[in-house]
N, C-alpha and C positions, 0 to 999 in steps of 0.2 A: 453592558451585558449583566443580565440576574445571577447569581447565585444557583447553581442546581440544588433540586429539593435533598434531604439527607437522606442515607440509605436506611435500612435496617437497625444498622449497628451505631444510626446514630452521626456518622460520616460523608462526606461529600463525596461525588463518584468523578476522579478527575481523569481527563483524558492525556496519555502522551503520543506522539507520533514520532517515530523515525524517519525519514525521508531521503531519496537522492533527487527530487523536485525535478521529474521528467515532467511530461506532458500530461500521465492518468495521472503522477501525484498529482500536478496541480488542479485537478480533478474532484481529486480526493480529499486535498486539506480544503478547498474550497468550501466541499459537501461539509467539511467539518468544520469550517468556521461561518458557516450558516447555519447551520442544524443542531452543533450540539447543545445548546439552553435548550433546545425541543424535545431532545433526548436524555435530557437530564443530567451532562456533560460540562463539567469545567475544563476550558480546551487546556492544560498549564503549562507545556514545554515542547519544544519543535525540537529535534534533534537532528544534522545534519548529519551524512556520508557518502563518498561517493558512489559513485553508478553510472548512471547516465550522461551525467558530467564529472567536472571535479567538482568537490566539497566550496571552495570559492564560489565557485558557480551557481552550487546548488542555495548557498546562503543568500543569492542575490534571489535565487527563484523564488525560493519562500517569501523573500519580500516583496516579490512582485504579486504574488497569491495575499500578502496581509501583511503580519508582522515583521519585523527587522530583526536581526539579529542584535543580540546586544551583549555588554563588554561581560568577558568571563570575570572578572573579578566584582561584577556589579549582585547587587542581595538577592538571593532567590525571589524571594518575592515581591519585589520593590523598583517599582517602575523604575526606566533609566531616566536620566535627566533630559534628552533630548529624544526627537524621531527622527532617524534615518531618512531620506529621502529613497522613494520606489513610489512604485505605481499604486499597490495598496487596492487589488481587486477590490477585497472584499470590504474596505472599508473601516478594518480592525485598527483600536486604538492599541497600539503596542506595550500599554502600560500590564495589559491583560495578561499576555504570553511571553515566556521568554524563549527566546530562539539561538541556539549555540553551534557553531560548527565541531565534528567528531572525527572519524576516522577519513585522512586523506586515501587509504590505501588496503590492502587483504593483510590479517596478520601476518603470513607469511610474505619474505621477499619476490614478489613476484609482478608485473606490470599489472597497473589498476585496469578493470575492462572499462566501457564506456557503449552508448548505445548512441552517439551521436549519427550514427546511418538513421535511424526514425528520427527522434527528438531533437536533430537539429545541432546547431554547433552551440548553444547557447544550453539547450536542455528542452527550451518551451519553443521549440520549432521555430528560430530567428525571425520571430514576430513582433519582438516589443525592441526599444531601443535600450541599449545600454545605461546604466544607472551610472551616474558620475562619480568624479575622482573622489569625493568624500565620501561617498557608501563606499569605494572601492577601499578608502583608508581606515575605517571604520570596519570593515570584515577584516580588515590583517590585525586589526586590535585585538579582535574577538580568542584568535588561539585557538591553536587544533587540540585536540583531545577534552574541548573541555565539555563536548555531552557526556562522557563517560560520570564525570565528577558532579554534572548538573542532575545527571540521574537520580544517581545515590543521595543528592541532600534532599530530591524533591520525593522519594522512598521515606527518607529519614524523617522529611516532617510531616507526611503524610500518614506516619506510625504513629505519630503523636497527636497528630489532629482529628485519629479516627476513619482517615479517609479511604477509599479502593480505588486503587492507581489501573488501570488497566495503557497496556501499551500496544501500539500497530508498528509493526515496522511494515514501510513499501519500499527496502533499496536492500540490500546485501546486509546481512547481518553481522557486522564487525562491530558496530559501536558497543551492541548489546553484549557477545563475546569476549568485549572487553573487561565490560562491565562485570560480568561473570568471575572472571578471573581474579578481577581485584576483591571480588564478596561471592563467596560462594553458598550465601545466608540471601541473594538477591531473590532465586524465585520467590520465596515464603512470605516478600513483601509485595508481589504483584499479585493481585486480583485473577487477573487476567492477560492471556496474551496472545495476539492475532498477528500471524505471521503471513505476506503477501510473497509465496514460493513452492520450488517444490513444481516437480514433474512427473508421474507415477505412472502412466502408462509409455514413458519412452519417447516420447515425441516431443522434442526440446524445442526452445525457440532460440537457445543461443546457438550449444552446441546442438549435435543432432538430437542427445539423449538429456541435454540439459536444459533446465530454466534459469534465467539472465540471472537474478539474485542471489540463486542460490552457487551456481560455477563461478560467480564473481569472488567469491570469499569461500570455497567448501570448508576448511577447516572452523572459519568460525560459525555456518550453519552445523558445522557436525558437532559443535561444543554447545549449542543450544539445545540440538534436541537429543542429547544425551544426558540433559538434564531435567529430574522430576518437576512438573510446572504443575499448579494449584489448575490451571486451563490453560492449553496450548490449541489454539484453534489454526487451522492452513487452510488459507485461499490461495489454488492449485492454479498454475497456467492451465490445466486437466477443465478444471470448472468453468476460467473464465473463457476459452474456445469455443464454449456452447454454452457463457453468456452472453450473445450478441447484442448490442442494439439495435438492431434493423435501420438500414440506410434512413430511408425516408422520416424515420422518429429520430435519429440523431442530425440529420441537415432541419427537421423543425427548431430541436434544441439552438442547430446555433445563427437561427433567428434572431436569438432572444435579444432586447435593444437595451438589458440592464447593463450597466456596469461591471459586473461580475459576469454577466452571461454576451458582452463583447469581448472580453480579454480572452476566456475560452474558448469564443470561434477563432481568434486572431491564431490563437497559437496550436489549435486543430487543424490549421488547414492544411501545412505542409504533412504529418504523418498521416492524418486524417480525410482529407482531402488528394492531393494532388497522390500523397502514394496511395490512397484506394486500391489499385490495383494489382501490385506489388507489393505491400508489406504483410508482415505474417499478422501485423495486430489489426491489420483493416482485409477483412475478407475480399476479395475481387466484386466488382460487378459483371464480370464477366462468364455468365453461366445459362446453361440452355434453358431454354423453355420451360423443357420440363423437369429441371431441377428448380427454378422460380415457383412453377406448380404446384412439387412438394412442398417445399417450404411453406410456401401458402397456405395449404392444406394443413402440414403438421401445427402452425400458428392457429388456425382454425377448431380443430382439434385440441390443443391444450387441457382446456379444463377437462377433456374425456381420461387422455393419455395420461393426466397429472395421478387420476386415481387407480391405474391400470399397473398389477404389481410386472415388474420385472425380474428376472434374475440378478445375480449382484454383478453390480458397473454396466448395465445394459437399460439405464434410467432414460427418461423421456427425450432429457436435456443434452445426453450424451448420443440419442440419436438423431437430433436437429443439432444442425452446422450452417445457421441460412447467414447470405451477405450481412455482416454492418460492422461497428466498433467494436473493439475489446479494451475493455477500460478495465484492467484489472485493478487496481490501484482503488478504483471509486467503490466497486464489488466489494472489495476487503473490506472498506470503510463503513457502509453501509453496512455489511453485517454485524458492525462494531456498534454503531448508532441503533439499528433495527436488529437484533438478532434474530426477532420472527422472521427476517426476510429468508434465514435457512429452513431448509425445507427437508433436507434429507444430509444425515451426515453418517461416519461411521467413525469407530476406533481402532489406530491402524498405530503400527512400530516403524519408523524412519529412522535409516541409518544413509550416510550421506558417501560415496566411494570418492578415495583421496589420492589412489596410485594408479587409476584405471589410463593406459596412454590414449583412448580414446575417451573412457567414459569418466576421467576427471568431474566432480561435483554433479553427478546423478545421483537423486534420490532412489532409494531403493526401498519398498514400501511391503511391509508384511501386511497383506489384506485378512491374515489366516486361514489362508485356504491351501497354503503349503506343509506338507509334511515330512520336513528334516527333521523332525525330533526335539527342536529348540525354544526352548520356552524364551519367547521377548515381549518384553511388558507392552502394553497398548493400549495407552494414554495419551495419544494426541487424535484430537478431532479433524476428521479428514471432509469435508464439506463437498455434497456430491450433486446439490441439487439448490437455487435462491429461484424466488418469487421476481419474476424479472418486471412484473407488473409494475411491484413497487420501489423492484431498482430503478425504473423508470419514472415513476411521481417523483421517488428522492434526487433524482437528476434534475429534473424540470423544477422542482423547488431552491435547488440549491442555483440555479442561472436567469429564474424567471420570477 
């Protein structure tokens, strides 16, 4: 893999991802360890946490998506001495990335959630086989908490080599709340940062009023965005609800006879597939006529709709809802790789409720159109509207 070209200032533009490696991450880091030399992206650190599985778990996913984890005591930047055994989608020589497991659990004492009803008991929808006893001994080497630590030196040398770090998280945000805690000098080293969370109109997918990532951990989402970021960019469950892929373009995608673009159908089919019907992330195929018709229609229509102004939150996207996938995870990433792919965004104050008995880890969003008298700053970018055209080129690229 090349070198990305230098920025500006002179420096290399390196990518980090956080991960709890469900089914859209591995989606996601795929899209990014295909694309980013394209994007001008050195991929440098995988960051593990729970979520969808446990953090173990999720150390295995990532390395069934590419790289391995490797030993927390080994040199930032300095290949390990051996490759773990995994499946190795994409093909990544592991000397490139390093990959660390972080938070097993929520800062607070409280049971970790988990989303194995979609993603299966595995994480990747019990598609691939089990990786054996020696990756299994080799992730217990690795040691929890050691993203937090891999963060901070890959900041620290990045300060010095000139480079802009930008970071995605796609899993509950603890590692990074950690990381906060131990440096409260972190944001002013990030670039950039693209958080996959966040539910603003009420319409949860965990709880009723919350989104997975963020009720998984509210306290340390609320320690993020109560801190000033150079760019704090949110791809909303809100957005990706009516980023669909339409059935019929996402069963082409898992045609696809690559290597990279089998392992993705393997482990789509269980959330993707067979719960089509039933789960919140695969819209039903089960709708009339003539909501088939709309949909057809408003797809038809697009580029008219696209330039047709609306009132605020009454945008094109938000009022098409037709059948397919919701890959949030790839969304996020893509915006990280493509940021032309955002089309419409605004700046909104997020504050996250911590004592609600129902509404525990609902974001709660000042759009500014309320008037209690309160001045809150409104600094993070709320993402209202992508180019799903070329969400969709960057999907069929990253599996075909």
């Amino acid at each position: 893999m090349a070198l990305a070209p230098h920025t500006e200032s002179g420096g290399q533009r390196w990518l980090v991802v956080d991960t709890d490696a469900g089914v859209d991450d591995a989606f996601a880091l795929c899209m990014a360890l295909k694309l980013a030399e394209k994007s001008h992206f050195v991929l440098k650190l995988i960051t593990c946490c729970f979520g969808n599985c446990s953090v173990e778990q999720v150390g295995m996913n990532v390395a069934k998506c590419g790289p391995s984890p490797s030993p927390c005591r080994a040199p930032l930047l300095v290949a390990p001495k051996a490759t773990l055994p995994g499946l190795h989608a994409c093909e990544v020589p592991p000397s490139l990335i390093r990959v660390v497991l972080g938070a097993s659990g929520p800062l607070k004492q409280q049971e970790a959630s988990n989303a194995t009803h979609f993603h299966g008991n595995d994480g990747l929808g019990d598609a691939t086989p089990p990786l054996d006893a020696a990756f299994l001994t080799a992730i217990g080497a690795v040691g929890f908490g050691a993203a937090v630590t891999a963060l901070r030196e890959l900041l620290a040398v990045a300060k010095k080599e000139g480079a802009e770090v930008t970071l995605v998280t796609l899993g509950p945000l603890t590692n990074l709340a950690s990381a906060l805690k131990e440096d409260a000098e972190l944001p002013l080293l990030l670039h950039d940062l693209v958080v996959m969370g966040c539910c603003g109109n009420g319409r949860g997918n965990h709880g009723r009023v919350t989104e997975f990532n963020i009720h998984a951990d509210p306290e340390a989402a609320a320690e993020v965005f109560a801190r000033s970021w150079p760019q704090l960019t949110v791809s909303s469950w809100d957005l990706t609800v009516f980023a669909t892929v339409p059935w019929p373009r996402f069963d082409q995608l898992l045609r696809s006879e690559t290597q990279v673009g089998k392992f993705l159908a393997a482990i789509s089919q269980l959330p993707y597939v067979q719960k089509r019907q039933t789960s919140s992330c695969s819209r039903g195929s089960h709708q009339s006529c003539w909501a088939f018709l709309a949909s057809s229609v408003l797809e038809l229509c697009a580029p008219v709709l696209r330039h047709v102004e609306h009132p605020a939150g009454t945008g094109f996207w938000q009022l098409q809802s037709q059948p397919g996938a919701i890959i949030c995870d790839a969304i996020t990433m893509a915006m990280v790789l493509q940021p032309e792919i955002i089309l419409r965004s605004r700046l909104v104050h997020i504050e996250v409720e911590l004592s609600g008995a129902i509404t525990r880890g609902q974001t709660v969003v000042d759009w500014g159109t309320c008037f209690d008298g309160a001045h809150r700053p409104k600094h993070l970018r709320w993402v209202e509207e992508v180019d799903m055209e070329l969400f969709y080129r960057m999907l069929r690229e990253t599996m075909t």
